[in-house]
C-alpha positions in Angstrom: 8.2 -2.1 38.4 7.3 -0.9 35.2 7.3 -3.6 32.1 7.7 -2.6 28.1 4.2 -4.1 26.4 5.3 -6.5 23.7 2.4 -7.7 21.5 2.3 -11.6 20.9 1.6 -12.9 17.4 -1.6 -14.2 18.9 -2.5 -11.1 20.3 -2.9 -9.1 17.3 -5.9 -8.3 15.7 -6.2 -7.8 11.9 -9.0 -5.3 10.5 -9.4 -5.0 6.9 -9.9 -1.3 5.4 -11.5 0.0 2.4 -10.2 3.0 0.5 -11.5 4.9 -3.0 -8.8 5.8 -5.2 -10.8 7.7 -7.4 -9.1 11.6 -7.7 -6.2 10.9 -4.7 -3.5 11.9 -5.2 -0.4 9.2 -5.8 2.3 9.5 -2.7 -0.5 11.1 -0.2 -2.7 7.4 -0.8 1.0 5.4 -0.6 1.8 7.0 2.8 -1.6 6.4 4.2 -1.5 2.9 3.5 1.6 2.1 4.2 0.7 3.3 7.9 -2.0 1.4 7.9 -0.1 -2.1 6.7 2.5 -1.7 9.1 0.2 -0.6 12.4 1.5 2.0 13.3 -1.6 3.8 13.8 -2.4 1.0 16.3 -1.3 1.5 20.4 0.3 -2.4 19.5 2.1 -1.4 17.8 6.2 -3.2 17.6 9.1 -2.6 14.9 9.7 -6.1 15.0 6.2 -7.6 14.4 3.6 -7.3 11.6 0.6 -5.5 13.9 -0.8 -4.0 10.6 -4.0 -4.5 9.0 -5.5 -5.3 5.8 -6.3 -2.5 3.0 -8.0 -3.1 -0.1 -8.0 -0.4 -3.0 -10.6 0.2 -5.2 -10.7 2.4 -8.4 -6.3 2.4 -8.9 -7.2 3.0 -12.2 -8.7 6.8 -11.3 -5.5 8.0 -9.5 -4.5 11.4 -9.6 -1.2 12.1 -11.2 0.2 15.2 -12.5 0.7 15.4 -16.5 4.1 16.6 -15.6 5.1 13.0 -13.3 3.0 11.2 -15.6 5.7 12.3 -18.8 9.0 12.3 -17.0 8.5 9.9 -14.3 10.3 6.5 -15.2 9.9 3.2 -13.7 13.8 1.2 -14.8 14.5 -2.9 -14.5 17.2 -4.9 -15.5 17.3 -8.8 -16.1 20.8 -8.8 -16.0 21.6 -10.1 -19.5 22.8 -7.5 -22.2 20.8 -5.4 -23.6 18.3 -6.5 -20.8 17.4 -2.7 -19.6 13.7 -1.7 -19.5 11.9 1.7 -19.0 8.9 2.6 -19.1 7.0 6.1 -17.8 4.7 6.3 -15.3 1.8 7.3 -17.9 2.6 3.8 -19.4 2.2 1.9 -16.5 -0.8 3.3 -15.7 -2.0 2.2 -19.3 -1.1 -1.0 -19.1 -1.5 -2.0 -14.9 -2.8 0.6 -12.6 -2.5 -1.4 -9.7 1.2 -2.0 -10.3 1.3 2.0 -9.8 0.0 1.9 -6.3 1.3 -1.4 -5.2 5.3 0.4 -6.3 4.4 3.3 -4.4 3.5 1.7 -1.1 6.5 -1.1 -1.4 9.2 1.9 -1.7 7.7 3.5 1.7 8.2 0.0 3.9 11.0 -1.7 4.5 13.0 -3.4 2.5 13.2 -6.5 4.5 11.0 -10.1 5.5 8.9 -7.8 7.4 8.5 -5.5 4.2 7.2 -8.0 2.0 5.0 -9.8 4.7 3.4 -6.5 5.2 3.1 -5.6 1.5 1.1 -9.0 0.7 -1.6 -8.0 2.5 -2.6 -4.7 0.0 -5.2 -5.9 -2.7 -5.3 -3.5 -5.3 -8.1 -3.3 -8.1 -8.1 -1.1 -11.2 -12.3 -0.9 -11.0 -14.7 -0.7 -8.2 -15.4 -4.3 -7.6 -13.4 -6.4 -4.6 -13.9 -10.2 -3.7 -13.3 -9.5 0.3 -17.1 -8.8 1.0 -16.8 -11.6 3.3 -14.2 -9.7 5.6 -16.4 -6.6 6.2 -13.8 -4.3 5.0 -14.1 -0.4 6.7 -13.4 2.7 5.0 -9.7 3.8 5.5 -9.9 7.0 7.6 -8.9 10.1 6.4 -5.6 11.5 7.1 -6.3 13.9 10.3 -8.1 10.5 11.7 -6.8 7.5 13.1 -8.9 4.2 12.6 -8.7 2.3 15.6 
């Protein structure tokens, strides 16, 4: 008799990743990471669990972003008082907090749920090259055709 593998909480094991964002390009970075965070590059990996791994980004600052996205692409909030509606371009953003860029990217491709958010708290984003998690032995992030195991 056959059994479906489900992985226990104390089961998974939690790498932490390194990547450069110096000349990536935006939404090609955001997808790989978002993989990455929710595990699904891992054999363990379960739709219900958090099986993904840690990812640090270095360099958010030195994105690539088209002068065309940079102009027409608009970030939009509300506080939900009158006259409460803020916009603000994606060359702006960038001016003001590069990591906000990357971090907004990634949360639109997981889900918008518990499991969303638990996942998302575990990207650390910098704007230079500099990180604090020496002490967790961070890997390079793989390249796209490879999957880190």
């Amino acid at each position: 008799m056959i059994k479906t593998y489900s992985p226990r909480a104390a089961e998974i094991e939690r790498r932490w990743y390194v990547v450069d964002a110096d000349g990536e390009t935006l939404g090609r970075l955001a997808s790989r990471i978002a993989q990455v965070l929710a595990g699904k590059h891992k054999p363990t990996y379960a739709t219900h669990l958090d099986t993904g791994d840690h990812v640090i980004v270095l360099n958010a600052a030195r994105i690539s972003v088209s002068r065309d996205k940079r102009e027409t692409k608009i970030y939009a909030r509300h506080s939900g008082y009158p006259g409460g509606f803020r916009q603000e371009t994606l060359g702006a953003l960038m001016a003001r907090r590069p990591e906000e860029v990357i971090r907004r990217s990634v949360k639109g491709m997981l889900p918008r749920n518990k499991l969303g958010a638990q996942r998302l708290r575990k990207l650390k984003i910098y704007a230079g090259g500099d990180h604090p998690h020496e002490a967790q032995r961070p890997e390079p992030l793989p390249t796209a055709g490879a999957t880190p195991r």
